[in-house]
Backbone of each chain as ProteinMPNN parsed JSONL, in Angstrom:
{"seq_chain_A": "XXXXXXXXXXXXXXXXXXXXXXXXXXXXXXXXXXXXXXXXXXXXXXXXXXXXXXXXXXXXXXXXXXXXXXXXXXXXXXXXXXXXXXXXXXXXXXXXXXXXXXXXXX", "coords_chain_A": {"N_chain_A": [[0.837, -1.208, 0.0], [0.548, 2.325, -1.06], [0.381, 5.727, 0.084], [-1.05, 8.765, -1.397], [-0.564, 11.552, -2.739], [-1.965, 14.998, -4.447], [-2.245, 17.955, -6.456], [-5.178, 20.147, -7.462], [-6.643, 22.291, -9.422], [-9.261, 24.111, -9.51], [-11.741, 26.228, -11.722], [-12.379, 29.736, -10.621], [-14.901, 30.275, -8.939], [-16.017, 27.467, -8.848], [-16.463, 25.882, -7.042], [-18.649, 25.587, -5.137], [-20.686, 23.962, -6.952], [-18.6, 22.073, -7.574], [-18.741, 20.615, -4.808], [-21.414, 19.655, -4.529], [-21.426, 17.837, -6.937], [-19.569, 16.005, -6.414], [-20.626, 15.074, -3.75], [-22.046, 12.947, -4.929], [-21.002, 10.84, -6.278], [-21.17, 8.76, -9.361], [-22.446, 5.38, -8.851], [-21.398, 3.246, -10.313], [-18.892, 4.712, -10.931], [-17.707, 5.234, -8.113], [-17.203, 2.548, -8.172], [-15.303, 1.616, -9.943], [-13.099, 2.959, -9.312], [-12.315, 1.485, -6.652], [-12.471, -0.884, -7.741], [-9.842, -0.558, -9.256], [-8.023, -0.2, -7.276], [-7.592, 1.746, -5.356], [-7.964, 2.933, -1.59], [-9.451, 4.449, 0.915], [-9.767, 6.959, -0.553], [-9.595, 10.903, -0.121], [-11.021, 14.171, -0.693], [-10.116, 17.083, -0.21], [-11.028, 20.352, -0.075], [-10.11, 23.676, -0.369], [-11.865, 27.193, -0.822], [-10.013, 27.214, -4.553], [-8.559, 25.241, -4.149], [-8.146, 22.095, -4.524], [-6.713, 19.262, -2.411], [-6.021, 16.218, -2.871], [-6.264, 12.831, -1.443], [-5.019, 9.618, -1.156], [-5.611, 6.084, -0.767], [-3.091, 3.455, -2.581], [-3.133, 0.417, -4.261], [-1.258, -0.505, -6.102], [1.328, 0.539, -8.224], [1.275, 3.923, -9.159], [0.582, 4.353, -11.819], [0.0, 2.232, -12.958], [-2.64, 1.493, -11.55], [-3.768, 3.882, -12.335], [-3.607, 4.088, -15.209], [-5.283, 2.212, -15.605], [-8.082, 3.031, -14.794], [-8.256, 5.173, -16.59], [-9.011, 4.322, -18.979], [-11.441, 2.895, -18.866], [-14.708, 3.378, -19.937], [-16.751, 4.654, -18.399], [-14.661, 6.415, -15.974], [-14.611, 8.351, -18.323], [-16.793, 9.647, -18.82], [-17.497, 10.532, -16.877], [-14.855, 12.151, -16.145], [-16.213, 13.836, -18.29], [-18.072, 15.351, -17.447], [-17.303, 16.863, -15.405], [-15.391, 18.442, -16.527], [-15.936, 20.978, -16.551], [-15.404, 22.219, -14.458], [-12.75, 22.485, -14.029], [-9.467, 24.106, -14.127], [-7.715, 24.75, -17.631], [-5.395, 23.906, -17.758], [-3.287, 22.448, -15.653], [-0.683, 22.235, -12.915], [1.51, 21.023, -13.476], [4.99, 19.734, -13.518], [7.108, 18.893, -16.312], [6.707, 15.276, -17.378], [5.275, 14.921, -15.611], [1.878, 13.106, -14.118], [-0.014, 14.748, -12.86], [0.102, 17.284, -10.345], [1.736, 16.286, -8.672], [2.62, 15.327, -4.686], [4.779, 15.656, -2.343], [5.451, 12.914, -0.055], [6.754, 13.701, 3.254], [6.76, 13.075, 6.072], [4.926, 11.089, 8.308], [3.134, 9.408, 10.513], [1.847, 6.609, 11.937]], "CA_chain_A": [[0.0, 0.0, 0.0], [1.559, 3.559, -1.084], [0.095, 6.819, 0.221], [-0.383, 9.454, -2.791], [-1.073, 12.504, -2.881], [-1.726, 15.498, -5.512], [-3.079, 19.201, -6.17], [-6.077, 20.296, -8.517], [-7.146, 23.8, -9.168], [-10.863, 24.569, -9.847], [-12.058, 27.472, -11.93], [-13.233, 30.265, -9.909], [-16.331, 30.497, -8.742], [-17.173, 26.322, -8.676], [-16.551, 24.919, -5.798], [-20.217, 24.999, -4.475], [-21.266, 23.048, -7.59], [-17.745, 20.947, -7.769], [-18.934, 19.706, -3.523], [-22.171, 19.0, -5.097], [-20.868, 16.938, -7.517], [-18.895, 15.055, -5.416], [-21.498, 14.155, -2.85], [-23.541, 12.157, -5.441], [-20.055, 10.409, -7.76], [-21.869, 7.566, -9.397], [-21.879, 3.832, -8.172], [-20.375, 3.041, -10.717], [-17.608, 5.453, -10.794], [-16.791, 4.714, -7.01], [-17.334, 0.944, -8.039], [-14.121, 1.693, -10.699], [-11.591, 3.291, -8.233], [-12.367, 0.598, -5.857], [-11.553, -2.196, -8.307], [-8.834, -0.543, -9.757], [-7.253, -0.567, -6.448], [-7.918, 2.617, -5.118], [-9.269, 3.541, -1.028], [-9.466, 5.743, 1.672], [-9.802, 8.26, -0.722], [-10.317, 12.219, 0.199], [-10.663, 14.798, -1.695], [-10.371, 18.519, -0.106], [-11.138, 21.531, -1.005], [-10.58, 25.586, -0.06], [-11.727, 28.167, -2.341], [-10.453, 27.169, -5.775], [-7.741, 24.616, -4.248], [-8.117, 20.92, -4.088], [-5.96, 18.133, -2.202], [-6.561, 14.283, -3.243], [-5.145, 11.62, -0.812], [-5.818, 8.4, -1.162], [-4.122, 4.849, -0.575], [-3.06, 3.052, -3.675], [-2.486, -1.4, -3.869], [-0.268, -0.793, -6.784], [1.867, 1.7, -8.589], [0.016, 4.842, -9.652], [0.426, 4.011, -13.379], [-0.976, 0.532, -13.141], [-4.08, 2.143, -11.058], [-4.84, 5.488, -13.336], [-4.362, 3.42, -16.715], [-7.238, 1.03, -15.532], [-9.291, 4.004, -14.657], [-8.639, 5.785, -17.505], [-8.841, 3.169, -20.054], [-12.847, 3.052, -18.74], [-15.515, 4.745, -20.642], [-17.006, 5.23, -17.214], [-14.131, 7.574, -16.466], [-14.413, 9.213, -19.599], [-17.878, 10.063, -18.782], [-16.93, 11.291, -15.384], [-13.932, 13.472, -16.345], [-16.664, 15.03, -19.195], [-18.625, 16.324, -16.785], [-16.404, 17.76, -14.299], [-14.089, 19.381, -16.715], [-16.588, 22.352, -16.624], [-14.549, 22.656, -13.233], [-11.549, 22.312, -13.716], [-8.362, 24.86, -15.169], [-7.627, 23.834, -18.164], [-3.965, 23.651, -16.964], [-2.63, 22.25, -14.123], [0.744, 22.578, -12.51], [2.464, 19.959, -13.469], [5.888, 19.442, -14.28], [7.367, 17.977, -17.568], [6.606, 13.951, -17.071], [4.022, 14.706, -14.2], [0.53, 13.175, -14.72], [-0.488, 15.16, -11.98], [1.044, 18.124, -9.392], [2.302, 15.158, -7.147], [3.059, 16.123, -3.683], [5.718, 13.749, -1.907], [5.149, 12.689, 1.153], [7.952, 14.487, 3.883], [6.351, 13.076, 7.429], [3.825, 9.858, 8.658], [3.055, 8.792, 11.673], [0.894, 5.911, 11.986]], "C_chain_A": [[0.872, 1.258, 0.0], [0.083, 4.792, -0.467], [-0.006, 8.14, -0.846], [-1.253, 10.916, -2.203], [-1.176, 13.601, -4.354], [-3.095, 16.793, -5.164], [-4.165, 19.222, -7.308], [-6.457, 21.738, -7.884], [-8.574, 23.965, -9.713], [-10.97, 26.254, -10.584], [-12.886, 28.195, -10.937], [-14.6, 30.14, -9.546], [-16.891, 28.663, -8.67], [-17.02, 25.804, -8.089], [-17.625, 24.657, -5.43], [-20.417, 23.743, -5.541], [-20.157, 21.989, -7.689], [-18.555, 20.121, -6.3], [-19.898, 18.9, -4.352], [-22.237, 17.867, -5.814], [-20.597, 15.554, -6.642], [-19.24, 14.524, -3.933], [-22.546, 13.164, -3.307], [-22.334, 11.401, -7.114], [-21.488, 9.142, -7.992], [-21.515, 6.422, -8.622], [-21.117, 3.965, -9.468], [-18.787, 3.592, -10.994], [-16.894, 5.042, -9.612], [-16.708, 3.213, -7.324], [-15.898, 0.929, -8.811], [-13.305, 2.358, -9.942], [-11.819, 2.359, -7.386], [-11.207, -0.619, -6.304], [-10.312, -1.674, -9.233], [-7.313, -0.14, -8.938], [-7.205, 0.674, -5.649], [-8.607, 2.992, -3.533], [-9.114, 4.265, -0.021], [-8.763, 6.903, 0.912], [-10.358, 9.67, 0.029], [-10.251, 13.257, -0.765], [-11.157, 16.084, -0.828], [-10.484, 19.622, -0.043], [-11.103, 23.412, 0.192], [-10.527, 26.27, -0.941], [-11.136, 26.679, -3.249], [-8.84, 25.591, -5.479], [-7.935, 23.034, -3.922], [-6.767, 20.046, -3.787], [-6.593, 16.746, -2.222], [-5.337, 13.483, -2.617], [-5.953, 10.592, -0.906], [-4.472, 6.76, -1.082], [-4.25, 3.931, -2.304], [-2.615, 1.527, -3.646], [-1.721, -0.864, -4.676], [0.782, 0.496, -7.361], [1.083, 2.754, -9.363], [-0.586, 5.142, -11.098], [-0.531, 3.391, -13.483], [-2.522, 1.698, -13.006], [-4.633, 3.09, -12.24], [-4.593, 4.962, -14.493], [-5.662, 2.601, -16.629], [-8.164, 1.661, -15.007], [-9.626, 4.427, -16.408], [-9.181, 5.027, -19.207], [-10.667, 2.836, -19.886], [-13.63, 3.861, -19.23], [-16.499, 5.617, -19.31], [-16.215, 6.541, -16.474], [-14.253, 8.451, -17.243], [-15.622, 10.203, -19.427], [-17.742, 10.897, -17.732], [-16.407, 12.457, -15.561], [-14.765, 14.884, -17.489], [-17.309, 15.853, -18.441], [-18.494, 17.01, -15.263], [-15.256, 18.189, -15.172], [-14.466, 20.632, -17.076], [-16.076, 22.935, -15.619], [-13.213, 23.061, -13.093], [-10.299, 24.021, -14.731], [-8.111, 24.061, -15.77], [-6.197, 23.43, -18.209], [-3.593, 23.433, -16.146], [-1.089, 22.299, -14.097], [1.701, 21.839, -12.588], [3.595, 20.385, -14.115], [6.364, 18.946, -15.178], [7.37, 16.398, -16.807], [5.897, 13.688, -15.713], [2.247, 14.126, -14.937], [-0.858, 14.411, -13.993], [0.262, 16.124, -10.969], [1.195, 17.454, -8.183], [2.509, 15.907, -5.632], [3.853, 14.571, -3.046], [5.512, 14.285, -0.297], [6.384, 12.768, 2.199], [7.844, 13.62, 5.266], [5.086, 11.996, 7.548], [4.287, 8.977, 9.77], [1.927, 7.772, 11.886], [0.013, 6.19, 13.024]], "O_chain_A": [[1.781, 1.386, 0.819], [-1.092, 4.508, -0.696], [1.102, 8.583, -1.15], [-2.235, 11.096, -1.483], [-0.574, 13.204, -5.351], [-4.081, 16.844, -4.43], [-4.082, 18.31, -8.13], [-6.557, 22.198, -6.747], [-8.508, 23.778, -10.928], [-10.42, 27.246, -10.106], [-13.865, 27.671, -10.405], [-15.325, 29.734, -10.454], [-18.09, 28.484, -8.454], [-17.471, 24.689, -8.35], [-17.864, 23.457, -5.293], [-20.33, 22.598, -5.097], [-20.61, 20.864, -7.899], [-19.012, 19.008, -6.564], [-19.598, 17.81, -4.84], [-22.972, 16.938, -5.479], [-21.225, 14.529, -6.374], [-18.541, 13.852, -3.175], [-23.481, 12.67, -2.676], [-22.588, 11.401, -8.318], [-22.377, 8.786, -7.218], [-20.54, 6.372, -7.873], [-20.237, 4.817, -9.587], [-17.783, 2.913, -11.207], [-15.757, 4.578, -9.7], [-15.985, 2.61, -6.531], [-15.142, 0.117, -8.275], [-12.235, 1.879, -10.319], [-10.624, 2.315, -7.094], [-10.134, -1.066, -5.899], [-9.822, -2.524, -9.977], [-6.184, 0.094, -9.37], [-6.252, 0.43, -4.91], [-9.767, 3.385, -3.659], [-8.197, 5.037, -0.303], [-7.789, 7.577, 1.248], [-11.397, 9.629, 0.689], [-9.402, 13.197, -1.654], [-12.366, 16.252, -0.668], [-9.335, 20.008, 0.167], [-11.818, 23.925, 1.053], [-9.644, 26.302, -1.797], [-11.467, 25.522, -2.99], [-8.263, 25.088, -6.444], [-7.82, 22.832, -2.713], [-5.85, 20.014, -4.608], [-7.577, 16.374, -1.583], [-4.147, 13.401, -2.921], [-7.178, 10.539, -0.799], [-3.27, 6.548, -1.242], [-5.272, 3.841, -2.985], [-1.626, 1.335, -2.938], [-0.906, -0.356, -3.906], [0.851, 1.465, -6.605], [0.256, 2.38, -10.194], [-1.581, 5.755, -11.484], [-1.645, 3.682, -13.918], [-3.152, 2.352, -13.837], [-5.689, 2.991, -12.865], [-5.497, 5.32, -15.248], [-6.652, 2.444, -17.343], [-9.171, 1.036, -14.675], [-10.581, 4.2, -17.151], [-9.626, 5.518, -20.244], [-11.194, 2.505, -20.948], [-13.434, 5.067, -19.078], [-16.829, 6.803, -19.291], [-16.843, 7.589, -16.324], [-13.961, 9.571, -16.825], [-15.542, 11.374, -19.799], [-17.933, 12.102, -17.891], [-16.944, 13.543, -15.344], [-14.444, 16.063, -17.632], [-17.216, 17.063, -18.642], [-19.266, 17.452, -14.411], [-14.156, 18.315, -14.632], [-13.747, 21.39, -17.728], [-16.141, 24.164, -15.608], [-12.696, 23.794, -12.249], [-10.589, 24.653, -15.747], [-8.067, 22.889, -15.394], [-5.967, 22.412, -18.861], [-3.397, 24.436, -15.46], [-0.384, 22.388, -15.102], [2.7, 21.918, -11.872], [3.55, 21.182, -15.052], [5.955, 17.798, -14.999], [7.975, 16.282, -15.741], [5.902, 12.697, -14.982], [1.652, 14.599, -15.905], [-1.981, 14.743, -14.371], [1.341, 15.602, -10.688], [0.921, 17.814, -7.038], [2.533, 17.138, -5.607], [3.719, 13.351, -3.133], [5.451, 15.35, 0.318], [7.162, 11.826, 2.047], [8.967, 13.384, 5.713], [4.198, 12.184, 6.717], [5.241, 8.221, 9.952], [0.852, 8.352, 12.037], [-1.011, 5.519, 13.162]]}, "seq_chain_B": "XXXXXXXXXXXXXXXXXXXXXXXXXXXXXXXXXXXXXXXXXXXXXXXXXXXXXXXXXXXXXXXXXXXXXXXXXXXXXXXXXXXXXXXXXXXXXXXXXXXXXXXXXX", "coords_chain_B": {"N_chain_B": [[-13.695, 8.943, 15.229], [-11.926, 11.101, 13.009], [-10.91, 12.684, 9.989], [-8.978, 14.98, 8.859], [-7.118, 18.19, 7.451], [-5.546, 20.342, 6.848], [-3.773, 23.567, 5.119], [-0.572, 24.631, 4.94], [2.545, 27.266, 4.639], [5.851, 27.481, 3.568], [8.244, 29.357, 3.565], [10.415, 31.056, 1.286], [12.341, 28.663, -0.251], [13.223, 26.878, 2.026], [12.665, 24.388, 1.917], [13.736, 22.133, 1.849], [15.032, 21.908, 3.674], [13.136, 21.834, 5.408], [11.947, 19.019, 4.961], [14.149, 17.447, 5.56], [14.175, 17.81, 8.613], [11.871, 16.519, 9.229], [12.294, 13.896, 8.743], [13.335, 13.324, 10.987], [11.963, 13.559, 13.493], [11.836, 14.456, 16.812], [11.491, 11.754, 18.479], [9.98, 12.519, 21.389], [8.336, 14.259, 20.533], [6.837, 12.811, 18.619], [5.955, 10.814, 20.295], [4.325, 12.731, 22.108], [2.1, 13.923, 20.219], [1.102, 10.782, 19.2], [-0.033, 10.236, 21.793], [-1.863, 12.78, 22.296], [-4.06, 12.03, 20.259], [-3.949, 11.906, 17.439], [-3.349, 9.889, 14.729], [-1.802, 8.158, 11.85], [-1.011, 10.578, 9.973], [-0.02, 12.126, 8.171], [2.525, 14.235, 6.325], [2.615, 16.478, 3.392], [4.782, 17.658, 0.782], [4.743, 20.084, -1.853], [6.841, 22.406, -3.524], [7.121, 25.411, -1.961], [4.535, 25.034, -0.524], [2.443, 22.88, 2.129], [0.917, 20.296, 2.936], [-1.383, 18.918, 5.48], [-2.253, 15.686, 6.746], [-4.52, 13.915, 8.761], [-5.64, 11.862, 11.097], [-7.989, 12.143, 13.903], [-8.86, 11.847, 17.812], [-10.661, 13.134, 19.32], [-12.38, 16.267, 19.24], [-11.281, 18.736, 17.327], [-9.857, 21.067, 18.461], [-9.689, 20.233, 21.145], [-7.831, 17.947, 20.951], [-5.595, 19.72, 19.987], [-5.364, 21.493, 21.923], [-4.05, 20.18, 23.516], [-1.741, 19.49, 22.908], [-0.333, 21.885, 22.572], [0.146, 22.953, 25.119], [1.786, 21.274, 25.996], [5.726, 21.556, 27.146], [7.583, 20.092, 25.345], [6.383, 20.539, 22.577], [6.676, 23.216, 22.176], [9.43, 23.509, 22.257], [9.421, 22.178, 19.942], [8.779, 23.859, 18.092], [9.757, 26.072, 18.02], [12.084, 25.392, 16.826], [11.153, 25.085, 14.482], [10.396, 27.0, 13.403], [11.686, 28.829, 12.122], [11.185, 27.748, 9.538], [8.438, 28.563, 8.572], [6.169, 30.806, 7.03], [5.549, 33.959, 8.603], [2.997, 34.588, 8.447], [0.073, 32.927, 8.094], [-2.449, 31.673, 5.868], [-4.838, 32.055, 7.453], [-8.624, 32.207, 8.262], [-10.966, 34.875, 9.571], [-11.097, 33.446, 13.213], [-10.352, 30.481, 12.57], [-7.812, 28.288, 13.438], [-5.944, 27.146, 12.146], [-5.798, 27.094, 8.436], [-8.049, 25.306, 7.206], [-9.448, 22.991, 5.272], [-11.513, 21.621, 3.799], [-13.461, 18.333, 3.524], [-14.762, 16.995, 0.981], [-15.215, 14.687, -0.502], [-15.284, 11.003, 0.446], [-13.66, 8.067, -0.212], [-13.964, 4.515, 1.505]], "CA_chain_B": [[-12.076, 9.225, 14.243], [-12.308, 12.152, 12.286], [-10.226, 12.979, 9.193], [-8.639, 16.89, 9.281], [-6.362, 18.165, 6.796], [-5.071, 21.738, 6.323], [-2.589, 23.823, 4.514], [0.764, 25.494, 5.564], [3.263, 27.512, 3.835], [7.116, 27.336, 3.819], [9.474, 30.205, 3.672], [10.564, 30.055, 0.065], [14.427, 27.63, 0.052], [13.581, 26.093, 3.146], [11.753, 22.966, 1.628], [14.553, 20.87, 1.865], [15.582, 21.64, 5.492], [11.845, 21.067, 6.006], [12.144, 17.223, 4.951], [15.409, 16.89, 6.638], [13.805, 18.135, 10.351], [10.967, 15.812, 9.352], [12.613, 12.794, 8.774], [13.844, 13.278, 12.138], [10.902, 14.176, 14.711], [12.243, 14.254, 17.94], [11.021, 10.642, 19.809], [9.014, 12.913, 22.485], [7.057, 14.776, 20.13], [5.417, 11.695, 18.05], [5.009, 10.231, 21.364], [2.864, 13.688, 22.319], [1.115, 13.479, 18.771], [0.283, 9.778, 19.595], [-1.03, 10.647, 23.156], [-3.027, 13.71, 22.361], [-5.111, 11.206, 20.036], [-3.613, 11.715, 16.31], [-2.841, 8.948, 14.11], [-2.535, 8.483, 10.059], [-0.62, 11.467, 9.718], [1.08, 12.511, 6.849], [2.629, 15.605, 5.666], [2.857, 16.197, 2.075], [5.061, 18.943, 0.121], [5.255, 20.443, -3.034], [7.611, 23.51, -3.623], [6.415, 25.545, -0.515], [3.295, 24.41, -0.077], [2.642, 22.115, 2.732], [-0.657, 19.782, 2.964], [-1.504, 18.204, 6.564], [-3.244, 15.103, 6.932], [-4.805, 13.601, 10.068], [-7.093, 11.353, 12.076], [-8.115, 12.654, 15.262], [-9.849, 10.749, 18.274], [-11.656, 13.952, 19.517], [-12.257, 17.258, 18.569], [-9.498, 19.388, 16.614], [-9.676, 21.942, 19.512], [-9.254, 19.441, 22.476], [-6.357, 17.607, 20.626], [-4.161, 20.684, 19.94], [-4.61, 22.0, 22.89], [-3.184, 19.141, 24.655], [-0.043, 19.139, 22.15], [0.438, 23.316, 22.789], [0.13, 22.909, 26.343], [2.988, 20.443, 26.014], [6.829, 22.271, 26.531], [7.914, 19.819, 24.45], [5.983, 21.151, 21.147], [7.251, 24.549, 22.24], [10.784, 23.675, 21.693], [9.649, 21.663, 18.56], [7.477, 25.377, 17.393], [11.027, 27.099, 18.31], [12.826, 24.914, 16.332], [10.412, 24.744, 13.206], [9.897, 28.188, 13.488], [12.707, 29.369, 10.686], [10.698, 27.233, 8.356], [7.122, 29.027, 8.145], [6.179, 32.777, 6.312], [4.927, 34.497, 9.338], [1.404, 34.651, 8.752], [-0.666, 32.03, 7.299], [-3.75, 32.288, 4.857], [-6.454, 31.515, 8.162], [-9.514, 33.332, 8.032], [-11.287, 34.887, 11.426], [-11.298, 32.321, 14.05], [-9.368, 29.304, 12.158], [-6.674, 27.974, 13.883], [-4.809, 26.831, 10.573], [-6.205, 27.226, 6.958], [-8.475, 23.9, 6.876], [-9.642, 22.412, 4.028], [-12.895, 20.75, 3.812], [-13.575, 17.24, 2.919], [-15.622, 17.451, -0.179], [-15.685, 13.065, -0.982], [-14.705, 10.225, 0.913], [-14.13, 6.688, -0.439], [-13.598, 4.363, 2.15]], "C_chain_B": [[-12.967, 10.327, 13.106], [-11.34, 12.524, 11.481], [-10.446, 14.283, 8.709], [-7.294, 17.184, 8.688], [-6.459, 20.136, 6.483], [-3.709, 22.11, 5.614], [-1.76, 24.446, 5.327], [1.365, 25.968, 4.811], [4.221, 27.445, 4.129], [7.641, 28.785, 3.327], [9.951, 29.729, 2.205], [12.212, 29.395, 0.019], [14.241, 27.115, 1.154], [13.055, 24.76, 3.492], [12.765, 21.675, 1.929], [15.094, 20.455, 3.121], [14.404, 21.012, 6.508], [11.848, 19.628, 6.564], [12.97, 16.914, 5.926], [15.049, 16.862, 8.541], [12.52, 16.874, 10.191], [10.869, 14.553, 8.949], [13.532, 12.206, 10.13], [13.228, 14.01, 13.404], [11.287, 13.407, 15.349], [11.243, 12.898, 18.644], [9.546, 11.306, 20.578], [7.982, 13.399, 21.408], [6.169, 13.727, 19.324], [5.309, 11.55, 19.368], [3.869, 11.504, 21.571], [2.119, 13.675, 21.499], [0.377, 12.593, 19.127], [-0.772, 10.159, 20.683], [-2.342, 11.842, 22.956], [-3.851, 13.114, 20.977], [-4.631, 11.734, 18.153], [-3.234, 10.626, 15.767], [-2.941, 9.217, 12.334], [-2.467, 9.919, 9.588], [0.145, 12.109, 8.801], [1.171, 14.243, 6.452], [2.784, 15.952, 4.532], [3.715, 17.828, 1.577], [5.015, 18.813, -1.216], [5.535, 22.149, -3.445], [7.293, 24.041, -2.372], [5.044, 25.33, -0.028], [2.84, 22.781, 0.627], [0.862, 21.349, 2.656], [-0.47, 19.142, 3.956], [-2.462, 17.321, 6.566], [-3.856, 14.517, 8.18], [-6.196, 12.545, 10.264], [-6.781, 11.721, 13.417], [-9.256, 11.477, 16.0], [-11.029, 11.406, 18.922], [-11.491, 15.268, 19.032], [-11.542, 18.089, 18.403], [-9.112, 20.01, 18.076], [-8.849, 21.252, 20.8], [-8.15, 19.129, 22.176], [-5.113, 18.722, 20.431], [-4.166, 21.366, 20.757], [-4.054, 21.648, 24.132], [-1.871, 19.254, 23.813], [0.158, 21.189, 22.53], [0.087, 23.31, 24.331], [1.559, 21.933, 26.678], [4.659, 21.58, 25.988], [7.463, 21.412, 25.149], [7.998, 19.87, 23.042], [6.198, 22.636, 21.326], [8.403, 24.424, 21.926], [10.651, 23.418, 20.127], [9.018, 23.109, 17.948], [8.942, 26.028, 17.147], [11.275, 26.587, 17.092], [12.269, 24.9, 14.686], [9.902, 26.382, 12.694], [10.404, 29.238, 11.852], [12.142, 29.088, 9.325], [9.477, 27.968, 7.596], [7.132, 30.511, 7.964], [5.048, 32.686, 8.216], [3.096, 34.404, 9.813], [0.792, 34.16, 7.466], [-1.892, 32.14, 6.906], [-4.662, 31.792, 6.031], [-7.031, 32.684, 7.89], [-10.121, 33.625, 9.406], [-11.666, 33.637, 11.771], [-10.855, 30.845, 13.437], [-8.253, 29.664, 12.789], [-5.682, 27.893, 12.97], [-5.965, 27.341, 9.28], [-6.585, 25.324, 6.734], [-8.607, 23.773, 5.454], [-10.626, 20.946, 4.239], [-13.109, 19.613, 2.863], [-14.792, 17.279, 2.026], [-16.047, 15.71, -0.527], [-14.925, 12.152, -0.387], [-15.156, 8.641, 0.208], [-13.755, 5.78, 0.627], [-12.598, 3.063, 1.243]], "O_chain_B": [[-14.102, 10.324, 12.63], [-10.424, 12.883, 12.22], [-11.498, 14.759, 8.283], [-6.314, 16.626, 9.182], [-7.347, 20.839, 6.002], [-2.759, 21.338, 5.49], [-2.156, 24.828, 6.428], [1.138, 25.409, 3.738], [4.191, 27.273, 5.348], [6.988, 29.148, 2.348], [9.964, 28.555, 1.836], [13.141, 30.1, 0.414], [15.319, 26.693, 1.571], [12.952, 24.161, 4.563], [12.459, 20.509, 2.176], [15.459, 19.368, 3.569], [14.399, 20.318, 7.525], [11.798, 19.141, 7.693], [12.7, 16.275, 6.942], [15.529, 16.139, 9.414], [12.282, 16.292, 11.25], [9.792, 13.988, 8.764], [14.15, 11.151, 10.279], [13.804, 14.817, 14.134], [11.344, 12.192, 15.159], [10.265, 13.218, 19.32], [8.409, 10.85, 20.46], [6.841, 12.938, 21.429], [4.94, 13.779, 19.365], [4.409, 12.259, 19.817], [2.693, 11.326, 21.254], [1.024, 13.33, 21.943], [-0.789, 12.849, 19.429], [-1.98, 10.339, 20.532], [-3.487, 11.736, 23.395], [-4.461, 14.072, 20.502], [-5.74, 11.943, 17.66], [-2.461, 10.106, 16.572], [-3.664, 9.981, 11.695], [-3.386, 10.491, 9.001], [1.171, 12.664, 9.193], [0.309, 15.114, 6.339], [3.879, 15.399, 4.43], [3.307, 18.923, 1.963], [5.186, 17.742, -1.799], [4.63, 22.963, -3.628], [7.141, 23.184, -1.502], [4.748, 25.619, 1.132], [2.854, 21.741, -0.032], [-0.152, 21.971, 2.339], [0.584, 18.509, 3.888], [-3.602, 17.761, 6.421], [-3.148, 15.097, 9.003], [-7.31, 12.525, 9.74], [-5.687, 11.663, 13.979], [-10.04, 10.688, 15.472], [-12.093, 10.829, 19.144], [-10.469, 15.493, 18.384], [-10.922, 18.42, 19.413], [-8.204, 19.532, 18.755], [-7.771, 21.592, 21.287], [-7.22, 19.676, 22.769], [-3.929, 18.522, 20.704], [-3.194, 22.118, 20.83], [-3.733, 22.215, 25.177], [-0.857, 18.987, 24.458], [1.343, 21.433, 22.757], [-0.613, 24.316, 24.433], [2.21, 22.092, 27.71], [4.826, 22.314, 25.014], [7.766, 21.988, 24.104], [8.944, 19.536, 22.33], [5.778, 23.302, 20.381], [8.742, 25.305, 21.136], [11.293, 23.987, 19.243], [8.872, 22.875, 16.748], [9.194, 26.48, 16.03], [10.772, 27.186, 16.141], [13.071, 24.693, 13.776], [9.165, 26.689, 11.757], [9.821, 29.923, 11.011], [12.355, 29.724, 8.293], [9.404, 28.034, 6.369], [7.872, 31.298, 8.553], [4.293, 31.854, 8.72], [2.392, 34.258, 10.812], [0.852, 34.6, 6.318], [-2.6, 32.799, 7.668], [-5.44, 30.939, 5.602], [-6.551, 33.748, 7.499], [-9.914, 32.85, 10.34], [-12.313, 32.845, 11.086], [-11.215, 29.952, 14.205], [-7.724, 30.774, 12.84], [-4.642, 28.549, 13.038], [-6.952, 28.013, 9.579], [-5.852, 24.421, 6.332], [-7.948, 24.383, 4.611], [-10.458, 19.797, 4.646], [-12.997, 19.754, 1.645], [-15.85, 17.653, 2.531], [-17.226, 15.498, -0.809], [-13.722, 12.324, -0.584], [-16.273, 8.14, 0.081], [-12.727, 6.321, 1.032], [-11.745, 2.41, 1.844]]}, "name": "protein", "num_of_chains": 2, "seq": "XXXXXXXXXXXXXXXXXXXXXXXXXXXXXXXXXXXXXXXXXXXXXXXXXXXXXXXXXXXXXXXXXXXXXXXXXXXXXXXXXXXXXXXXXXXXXXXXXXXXXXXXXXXXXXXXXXXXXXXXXXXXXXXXXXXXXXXXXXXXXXXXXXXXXXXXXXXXXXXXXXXXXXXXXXXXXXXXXXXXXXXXXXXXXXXXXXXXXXXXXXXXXXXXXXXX"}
């Protein structure tokens, strides 16, 4: 089990409707991060800044190709990318604005 | 158990001395952490931006103010002190700059 973390920025103004969202993901959507190894996810939010932690069984490749590789995903990410910047902060060969983990105390 | 996660900022160049002090928390202070009812703690960086994660066993308030009642997290505050910009993004009456859980998978 790895620990992951990572940032996401929201366009102004949608956080009310991003919570919304995200108090009603589909079953099936949580049923596909589950089985693709995926749990004690969180996902949270101030103003326009999100943090996503979550525990991962395998390496974070494996996991987010067998999400993304789902048309279930696909469907997902269409209608939350009315949320999102359409840039995030990543670095060259980032899939994501990683954050590494400095400190854990069980 | 309650899962409680805020932000922090770093001083900008002092990310690396960060890690280094936090791959080396003093013995006493996890033990005070443990005792005043934290577990499942992780700290996460990226560039200066710090993300805190947490489970607590009672409410935020009670737990930190058994760890700042402690001298021991006064030396560790001293000592960690060089690391943080002065004054952090809270808003009236926040203790830290939370960050609200928006989706939980378990």
């Amino acid at each position: 089990m790895q620990r992951i973390a990572f940032l996401l920025r929201l366009k102004p103004g949608t956080g009310e409707d991003y919570d919304k969202s995200h108090a009603a993901v589909w079953p099936e959507m949580l049923a596909l991060l589950k089985g693709a190894g995926i749990s004690e996810y969180s996902i949270f939010r101030r103003d326009e800044l999100l943090f996503l932690y979550m525990h991962i069984a395998q390496d974070f490749d494996t996991v987010w190709d067998k999400i993304e590789a789902d048309p279930v995903n696909t469907r997902w990410q269409q209608a939350m990318s009315a949320y999102f910047v359409p840039v995030q902060e990543t670095r060259t060969g980032e899939r994501f604005p990683f954050m590494q983990e400095v400190f854990h105390l069980s």
